[in-house]
Backbone as numpy.savetxt, mean C-alpha at the origin, in Angstrom:
# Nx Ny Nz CAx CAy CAz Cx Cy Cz
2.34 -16.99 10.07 1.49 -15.81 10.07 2.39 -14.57 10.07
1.89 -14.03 8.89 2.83 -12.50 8.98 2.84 -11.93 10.25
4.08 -11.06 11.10 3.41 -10.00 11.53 4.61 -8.46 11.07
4.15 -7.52 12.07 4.69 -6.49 11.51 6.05 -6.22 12.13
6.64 -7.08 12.47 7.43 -7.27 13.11 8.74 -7.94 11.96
7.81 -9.09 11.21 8.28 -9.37 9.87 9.06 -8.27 8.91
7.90 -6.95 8.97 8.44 -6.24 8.33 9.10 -5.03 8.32
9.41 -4.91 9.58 10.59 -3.61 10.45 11.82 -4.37 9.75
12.24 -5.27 9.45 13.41 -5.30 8.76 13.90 -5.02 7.52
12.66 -4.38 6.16 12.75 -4.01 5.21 13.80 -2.51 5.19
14.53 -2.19 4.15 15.31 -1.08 4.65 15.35 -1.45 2.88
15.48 -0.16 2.67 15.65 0.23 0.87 15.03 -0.96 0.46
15.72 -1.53 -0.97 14.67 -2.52 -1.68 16.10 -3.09 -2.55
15.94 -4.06 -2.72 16.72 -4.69 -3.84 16.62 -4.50 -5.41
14.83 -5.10 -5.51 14.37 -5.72 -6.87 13.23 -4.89 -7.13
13.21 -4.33 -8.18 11.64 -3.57 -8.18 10.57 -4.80 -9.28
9.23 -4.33 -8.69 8.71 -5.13 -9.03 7.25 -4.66 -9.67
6.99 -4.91 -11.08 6.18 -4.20 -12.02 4.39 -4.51 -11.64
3.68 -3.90 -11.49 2.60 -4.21 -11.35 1.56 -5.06 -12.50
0.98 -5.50 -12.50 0.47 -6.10 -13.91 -0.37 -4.98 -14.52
-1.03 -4.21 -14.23 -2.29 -3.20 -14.62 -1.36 -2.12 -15.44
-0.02 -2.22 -15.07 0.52 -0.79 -15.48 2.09 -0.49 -15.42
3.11 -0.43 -15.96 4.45 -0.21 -15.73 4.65 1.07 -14.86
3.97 1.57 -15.06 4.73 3.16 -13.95 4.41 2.73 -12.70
3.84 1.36 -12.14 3.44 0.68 -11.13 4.29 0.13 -10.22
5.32 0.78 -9.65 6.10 -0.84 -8.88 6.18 -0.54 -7.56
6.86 -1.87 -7.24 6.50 -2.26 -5.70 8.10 -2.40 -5.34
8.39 -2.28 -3.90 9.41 -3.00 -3.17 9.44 -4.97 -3.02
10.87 -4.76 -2.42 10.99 -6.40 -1.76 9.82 -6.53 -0.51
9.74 -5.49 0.12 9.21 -5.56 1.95 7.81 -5.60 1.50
7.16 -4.82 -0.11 5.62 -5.20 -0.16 5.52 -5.79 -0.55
6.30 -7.14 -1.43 6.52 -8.38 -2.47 5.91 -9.12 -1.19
7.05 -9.21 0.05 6.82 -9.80 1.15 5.59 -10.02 1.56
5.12 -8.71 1.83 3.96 -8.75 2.15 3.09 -9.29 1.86
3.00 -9.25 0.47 2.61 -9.78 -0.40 1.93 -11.20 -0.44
3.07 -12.36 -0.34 3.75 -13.15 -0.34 3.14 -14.15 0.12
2.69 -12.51 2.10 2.49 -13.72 3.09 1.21 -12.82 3.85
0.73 -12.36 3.63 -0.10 -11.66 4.16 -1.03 -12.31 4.44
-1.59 -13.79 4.72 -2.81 -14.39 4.79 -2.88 -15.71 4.22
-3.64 -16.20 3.76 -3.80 -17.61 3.83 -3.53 -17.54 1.71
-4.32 -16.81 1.43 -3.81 -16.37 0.14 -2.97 -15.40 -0.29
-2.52 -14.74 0.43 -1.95 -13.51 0.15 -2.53 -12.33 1.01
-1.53 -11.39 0.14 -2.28 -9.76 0.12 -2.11 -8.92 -1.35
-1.94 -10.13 -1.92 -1.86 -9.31 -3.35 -3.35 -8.23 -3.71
-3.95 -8.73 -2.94 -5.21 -7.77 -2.95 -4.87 -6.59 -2.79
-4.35 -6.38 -1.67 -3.80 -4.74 -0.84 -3.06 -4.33 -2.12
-2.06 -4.44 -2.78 -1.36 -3.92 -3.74 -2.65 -3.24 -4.75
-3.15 -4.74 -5.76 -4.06 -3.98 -6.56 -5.14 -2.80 -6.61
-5.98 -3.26 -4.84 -6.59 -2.12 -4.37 -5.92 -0.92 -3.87
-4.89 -0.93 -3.95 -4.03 0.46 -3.68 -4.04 1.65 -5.35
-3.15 0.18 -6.12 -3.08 0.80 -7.80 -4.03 0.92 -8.35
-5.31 0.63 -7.98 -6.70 0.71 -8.42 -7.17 2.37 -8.45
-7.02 2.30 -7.42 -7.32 4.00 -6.85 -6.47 4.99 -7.66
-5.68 4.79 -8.00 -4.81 5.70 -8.91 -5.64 6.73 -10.43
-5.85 5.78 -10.30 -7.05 6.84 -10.95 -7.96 8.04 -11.23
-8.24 7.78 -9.88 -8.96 8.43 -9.22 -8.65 10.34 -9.00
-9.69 10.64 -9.64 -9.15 12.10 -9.45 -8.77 12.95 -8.31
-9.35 12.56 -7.61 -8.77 13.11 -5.95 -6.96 12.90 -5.48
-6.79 12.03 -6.41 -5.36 11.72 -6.20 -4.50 12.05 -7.54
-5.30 13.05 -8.56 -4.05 12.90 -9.59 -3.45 14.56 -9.37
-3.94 15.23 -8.42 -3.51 16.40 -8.03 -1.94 16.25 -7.95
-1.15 17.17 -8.18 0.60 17.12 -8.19 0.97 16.62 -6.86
0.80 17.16 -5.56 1.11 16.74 -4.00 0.60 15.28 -3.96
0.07 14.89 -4.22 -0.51 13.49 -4.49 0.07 12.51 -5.09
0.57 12.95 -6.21 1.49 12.26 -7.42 3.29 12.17 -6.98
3.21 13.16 -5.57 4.75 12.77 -4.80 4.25 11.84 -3.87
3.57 11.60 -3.27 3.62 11.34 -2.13 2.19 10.63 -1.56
1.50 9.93 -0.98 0.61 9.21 -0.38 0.67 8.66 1.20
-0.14 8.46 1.88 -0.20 7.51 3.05 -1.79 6.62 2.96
-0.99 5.64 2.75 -2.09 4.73 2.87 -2.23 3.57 4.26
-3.24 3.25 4.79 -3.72 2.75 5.91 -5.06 2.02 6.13
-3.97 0.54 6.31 -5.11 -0.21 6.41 -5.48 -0.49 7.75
-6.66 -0.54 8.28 -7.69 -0.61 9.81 -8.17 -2.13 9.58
-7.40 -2.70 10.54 -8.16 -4.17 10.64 -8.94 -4.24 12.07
-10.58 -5.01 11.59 -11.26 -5.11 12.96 -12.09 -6.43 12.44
-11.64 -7.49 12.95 -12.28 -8.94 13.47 -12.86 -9.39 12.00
-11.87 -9.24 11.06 -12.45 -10.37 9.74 -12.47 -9.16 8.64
-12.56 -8.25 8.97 -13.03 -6.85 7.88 -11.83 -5.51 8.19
-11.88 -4.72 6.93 -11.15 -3.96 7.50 -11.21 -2.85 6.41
-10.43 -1.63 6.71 -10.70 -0.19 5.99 -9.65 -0.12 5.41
-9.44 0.54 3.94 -8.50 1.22 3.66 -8.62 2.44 3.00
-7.52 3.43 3.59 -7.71 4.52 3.17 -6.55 5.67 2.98
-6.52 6.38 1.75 -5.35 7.15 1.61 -5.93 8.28 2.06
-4.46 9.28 1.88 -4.46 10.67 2.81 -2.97 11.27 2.09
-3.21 12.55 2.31 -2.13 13.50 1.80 -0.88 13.24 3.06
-1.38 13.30 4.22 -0.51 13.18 5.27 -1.25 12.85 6.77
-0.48 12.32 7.71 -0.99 11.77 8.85 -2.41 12.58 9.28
-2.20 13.79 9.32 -2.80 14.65 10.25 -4.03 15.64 9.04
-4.10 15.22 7.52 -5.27 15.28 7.06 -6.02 14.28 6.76
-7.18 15.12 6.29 -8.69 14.17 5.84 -8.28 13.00 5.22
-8.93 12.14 5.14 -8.74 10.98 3.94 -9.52 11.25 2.72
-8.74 10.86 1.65 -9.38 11.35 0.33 -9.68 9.81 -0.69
-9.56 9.02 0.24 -10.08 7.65 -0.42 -10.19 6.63 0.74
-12.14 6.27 1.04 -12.24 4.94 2.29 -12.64 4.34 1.17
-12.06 2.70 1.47 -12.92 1.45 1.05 -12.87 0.29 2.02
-14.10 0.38 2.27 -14.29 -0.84 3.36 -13.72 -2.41 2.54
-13.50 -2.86 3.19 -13.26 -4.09 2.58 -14.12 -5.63 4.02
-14.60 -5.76 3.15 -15.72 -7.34 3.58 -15.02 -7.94 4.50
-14.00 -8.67 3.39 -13.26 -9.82 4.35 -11.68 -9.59 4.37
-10.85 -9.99 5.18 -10.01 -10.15 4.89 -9.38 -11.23 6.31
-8.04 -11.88 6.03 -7.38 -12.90 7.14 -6.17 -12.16 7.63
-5.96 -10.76 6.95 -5.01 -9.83 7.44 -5.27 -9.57 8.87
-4.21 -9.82 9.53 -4.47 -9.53 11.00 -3.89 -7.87 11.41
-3.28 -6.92 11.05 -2.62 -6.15 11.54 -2.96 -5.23 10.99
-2.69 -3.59 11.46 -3.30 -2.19 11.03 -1.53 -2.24 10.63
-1.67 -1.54 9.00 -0.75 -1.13 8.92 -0.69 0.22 7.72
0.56 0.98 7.56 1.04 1.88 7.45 1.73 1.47 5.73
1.03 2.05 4.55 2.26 2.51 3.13 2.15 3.08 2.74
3.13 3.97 2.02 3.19 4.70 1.56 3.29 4.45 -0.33
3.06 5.70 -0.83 3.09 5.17 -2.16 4.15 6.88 -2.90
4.99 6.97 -3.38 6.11 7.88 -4.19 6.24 7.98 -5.34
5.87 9.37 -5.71 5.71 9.55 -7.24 7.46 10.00 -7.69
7.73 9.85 -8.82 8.89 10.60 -9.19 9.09 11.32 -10.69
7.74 11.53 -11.33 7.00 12.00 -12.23 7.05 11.02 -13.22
7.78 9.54 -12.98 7.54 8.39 -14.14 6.85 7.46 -13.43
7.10 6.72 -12.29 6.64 5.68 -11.81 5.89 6.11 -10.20
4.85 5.36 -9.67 4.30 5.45 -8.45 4.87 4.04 -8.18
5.59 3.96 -7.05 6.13 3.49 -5.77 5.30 2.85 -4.79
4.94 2.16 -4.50 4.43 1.16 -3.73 5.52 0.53 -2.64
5.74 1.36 -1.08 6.86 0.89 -0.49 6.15 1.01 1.34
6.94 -0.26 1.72 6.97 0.28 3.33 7.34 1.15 4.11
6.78 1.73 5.15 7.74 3.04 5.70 9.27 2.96 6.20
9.34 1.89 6.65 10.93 1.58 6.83 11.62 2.02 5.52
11.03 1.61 4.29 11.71 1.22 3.18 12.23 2.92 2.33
11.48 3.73 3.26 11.41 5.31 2.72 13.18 5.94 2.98
């Protein structure tokens, strides 16, 4: 069973890793991980529903396109996710999510660099 403890040891990234929906898409080793092991199937979910949102006009604003915090809320089988410009504003994207076997609230971030959005852990920043 993952925990987040697993992933305090991520620090930079080795291998980048292309999203399927999109090349300007990639991920770290520490969210591959995550990935990997996040549950009984995965968490490849969390990735796609992250790059999903990209879209989304609330997020194609320039401050947005550097930078993200995304946060997932786990409570007893179900859980929230939701991005934000920064800790201490509004959220500008909730999606409840039904089910999930993810046990832990956690913390990613996502980094624009005007070619690719970044999909990384906060350690990994």
């Amino acid at each position: 069973m993952l925990t987040a403890i697993d992933l305090a040891g991520f620090t930079g990234t080795e291998k980048w890793y292309r999203h399927w929906t999109d090349h300007r898409f990639i991920y770290t080793d520490g969210i591959k991980y995550l990935a990997d092991h996040g549950g009984e199937d995965g968490a490849y979910w969390l990735i796609n529903a992250i790059f999903s949102h990209q879209s989304n006009p609330s997020l194609r604003t320039p401050g947005l396109q550097e930078f993200q915090l995304w946060e997932l809320k786990v409570n007893n089988g179900t859980a929230v996710l939701t991005c934000r410009p920064d800790s201490n504003m509004p959220a500008l994207v909730v999606q409840e999510i039904d089910f999930t076997d993810f046990t832990f609230d956690i913390k990613l971030y996502v980094e624009g660099d005007g070619e690719h959005l970044t999909l990384l852990l906060p350690s990994e920043h």
